[in-house]
C-alpha positions in Angstrom: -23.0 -3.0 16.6 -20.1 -1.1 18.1 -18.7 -0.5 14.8 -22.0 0.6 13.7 -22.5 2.7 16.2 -19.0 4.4 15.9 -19.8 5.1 12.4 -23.1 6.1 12.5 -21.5 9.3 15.6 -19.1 10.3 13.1 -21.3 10.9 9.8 -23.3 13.1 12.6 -20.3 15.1 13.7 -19.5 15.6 10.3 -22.9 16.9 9.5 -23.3 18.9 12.1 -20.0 20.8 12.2 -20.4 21.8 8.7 -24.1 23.4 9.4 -22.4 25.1 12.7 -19.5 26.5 10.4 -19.5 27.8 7.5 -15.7 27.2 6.0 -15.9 23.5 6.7 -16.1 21.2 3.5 -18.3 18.1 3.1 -17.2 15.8 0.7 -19.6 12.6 -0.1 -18.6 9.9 -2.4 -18.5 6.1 -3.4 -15.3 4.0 -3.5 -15.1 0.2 -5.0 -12.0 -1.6 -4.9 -11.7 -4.4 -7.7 -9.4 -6.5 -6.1 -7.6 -9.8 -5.2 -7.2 -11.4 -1.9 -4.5 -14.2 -1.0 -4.0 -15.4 3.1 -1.4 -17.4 4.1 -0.5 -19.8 6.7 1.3 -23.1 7.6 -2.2 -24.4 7.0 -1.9 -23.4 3.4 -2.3 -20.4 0.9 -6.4 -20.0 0.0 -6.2 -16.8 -2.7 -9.6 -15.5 -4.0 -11.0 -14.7 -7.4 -11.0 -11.1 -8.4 -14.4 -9.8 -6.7 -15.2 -6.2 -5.4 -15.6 -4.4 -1.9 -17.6 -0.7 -2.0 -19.1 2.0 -0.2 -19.3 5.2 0.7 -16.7 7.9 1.9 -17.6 11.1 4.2 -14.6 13.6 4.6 -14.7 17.2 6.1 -12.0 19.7 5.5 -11.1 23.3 7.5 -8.2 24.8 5.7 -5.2 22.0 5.9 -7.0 19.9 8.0 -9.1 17.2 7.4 -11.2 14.2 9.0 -13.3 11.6 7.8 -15.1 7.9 7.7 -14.9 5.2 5.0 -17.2 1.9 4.9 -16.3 -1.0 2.4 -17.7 -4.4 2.1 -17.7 -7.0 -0.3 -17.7 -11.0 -1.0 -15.0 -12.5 -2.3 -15.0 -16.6 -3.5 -12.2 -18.5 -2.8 -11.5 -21.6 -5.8 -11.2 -24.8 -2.8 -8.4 -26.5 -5.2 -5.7 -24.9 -3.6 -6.8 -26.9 -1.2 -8.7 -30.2 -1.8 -7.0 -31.3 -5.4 -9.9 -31.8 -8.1 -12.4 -29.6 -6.1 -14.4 -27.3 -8.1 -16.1 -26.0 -5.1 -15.8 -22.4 -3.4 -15.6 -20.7 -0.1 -17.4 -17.5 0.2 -15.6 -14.9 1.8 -17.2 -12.1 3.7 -14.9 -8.8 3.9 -15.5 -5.6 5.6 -13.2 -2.6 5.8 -13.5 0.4 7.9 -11.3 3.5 8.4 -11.4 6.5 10.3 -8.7 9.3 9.6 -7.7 12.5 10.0 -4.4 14.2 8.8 -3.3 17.8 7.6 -1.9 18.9 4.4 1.4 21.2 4.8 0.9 22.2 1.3 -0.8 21.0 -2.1 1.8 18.3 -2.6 2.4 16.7 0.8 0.2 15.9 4.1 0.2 13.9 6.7 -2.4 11.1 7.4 -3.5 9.0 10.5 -6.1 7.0 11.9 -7.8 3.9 13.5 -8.3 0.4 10.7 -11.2 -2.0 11.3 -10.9 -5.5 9.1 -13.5 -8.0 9.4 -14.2 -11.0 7.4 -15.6 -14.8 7.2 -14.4 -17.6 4.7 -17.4 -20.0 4.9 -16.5 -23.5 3.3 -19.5 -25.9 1.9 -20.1 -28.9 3.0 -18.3 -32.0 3.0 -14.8 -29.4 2.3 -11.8 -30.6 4.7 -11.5 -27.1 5.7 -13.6 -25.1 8.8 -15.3 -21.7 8.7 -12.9 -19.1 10.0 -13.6 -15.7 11.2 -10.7 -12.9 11.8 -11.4 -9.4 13.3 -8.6 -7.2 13.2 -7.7 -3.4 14.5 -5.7 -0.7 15.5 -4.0 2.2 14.2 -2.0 3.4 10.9 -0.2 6.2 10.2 2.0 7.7 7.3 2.2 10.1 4.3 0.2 12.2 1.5 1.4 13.4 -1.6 -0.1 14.9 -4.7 1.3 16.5 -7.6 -1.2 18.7 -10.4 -0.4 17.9 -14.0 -0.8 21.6 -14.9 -3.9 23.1 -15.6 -5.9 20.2 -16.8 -7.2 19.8 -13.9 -5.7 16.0 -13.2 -3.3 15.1 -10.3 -0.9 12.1 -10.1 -1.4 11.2 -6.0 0.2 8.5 -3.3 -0.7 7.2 -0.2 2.0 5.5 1.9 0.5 4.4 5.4 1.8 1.7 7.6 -0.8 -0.2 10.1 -0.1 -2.2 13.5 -3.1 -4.1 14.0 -4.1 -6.6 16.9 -5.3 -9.4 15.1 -8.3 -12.3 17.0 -8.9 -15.5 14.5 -11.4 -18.2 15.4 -11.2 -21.3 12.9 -13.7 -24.1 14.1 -13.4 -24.0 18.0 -10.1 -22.8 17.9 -9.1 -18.8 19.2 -5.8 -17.0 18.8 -4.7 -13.6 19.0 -1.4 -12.3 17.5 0.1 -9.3 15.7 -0.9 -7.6 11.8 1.4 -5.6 11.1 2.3 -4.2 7.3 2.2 -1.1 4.5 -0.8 0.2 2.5 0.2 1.6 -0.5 -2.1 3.5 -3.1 -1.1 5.3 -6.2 -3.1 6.7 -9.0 -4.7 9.4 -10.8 -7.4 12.3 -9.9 -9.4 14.4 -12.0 -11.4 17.7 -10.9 -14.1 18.5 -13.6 -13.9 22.0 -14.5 -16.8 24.6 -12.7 -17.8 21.7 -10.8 -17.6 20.0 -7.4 -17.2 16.3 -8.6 -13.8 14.6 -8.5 -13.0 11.2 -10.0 -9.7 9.2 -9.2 -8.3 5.7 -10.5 -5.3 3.9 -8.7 -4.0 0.5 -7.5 -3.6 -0.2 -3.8 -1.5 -2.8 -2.5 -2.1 -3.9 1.5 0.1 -6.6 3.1 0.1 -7.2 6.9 2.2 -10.0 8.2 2.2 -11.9 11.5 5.5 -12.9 12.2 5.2 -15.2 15.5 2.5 -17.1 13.5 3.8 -17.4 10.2 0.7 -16.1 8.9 -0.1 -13.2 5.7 -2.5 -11.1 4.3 -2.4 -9.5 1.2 -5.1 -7.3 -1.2 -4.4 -5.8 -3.9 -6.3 -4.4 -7.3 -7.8 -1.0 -8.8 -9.5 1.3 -6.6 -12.1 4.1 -8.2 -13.6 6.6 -6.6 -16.0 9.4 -7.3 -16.6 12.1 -4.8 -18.9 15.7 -4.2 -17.9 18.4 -2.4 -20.3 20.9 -0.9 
């Protein structure tokens, strides 16, 4: 509900500023992220067929500056014979990924980017699997670089996003809690395209995200294509 709620304030403030002032740009869009997901622990490694998290994007600009809000959730399932040899059974996995950002762009080919993560998700095993449901809610901050490059006049743009998160991590598996340290890179590289006399942008790239506990031993790692389609007003 808090993160709801945070959300939710945002999209308003967003709104609201642009009606308030007229050289503030909305930009509205959806984002899905084709990817795979592996954890690891001293437990074992459980890594989940290719599945999909989406959902919508809400960014305002004012010159070089620039803030907004994205919302992703999807299901992965996770193959059980990595675990339990023979099985043909699956864990469903519940993921949900939240930024807010804000950052400023020196010039057309380099920025800066910050902002606050939010990763929740649930890996529910059937029954009769060895394994127990597990929950893990992690969050904190990330910061790091922007850079874009036009290919001419064609109106496509190679981009990169380089971003490094430290993230507090809480994990529950059965009746067990622990708390440690995510920390790890985001990187994103693709390619944009601006349709000419228009205010709709499309972009295709692969992201790569890796955070790592070290005290525990423990990993995370999602990568795959990322699209996005976006309107500006």
């Amino acid at each position: 509900m808090r993160l709801q709620s945070v959300l939710v304030t945002v999209c308003i403030a967003l709104v609201g500023a642009t009606v308030q002032a007229e050289p503030l740009k909305l930009s509205v869009g959806v984002k899905p992220w084709l990817a795979e997901w592996r954890t690891s622990s001293p437990d074992g490694t459980f890594r989940s067929r290719v599945g999909a998290i989406y959902g919508p994007v809400v960014i305002l600009r004012y010159g070089g500056f620039f803030a907004g809000a994205t919302y992703l959730r999807g299901t992965f399932l996770v193959p059980l014979s990595s675990l339990t040899v023979g099985s043909t059974q699956d864990a469903d996995t519940t993921r949900i990924d939240t930024d807010l950002t804000a950052g400023y762009y020196f010039n057309r080919y380099f920025g800066l980017i910050g902002g606050y993560k939010y990763i929740d998700f649930t890996i529910s095993f059937p029954a009769g699997s060895p394994a127990q449901d597990q929950t893990q809610k992690m969050e904190g901050p990330f910061g790091g670089i922007l850079t874009s490059y036009p290919l001419g006049r064609s109106g496509f743009a190679a981009y990169g996003t380089f971003t490094y998160s430290a993230l507090t991590r809480r994990s529950r598996v059965g009746t067990i809690e622990s708390q440690g340290d995510f920390q790890g890179p985001s990187v994103e590289v693709g390619l944009a395209y601006r349709v000419p006399k228009s205010a709709l942008t499309f972009a295709e790239g692969y992201k790569f995200q890796r955070f790592v506990d070290r005290a525990a031993n423990t990993s995370d790692t999602f990568q795959g294509l990322l699209f996005n389609m976006a309107y500006s007003f």
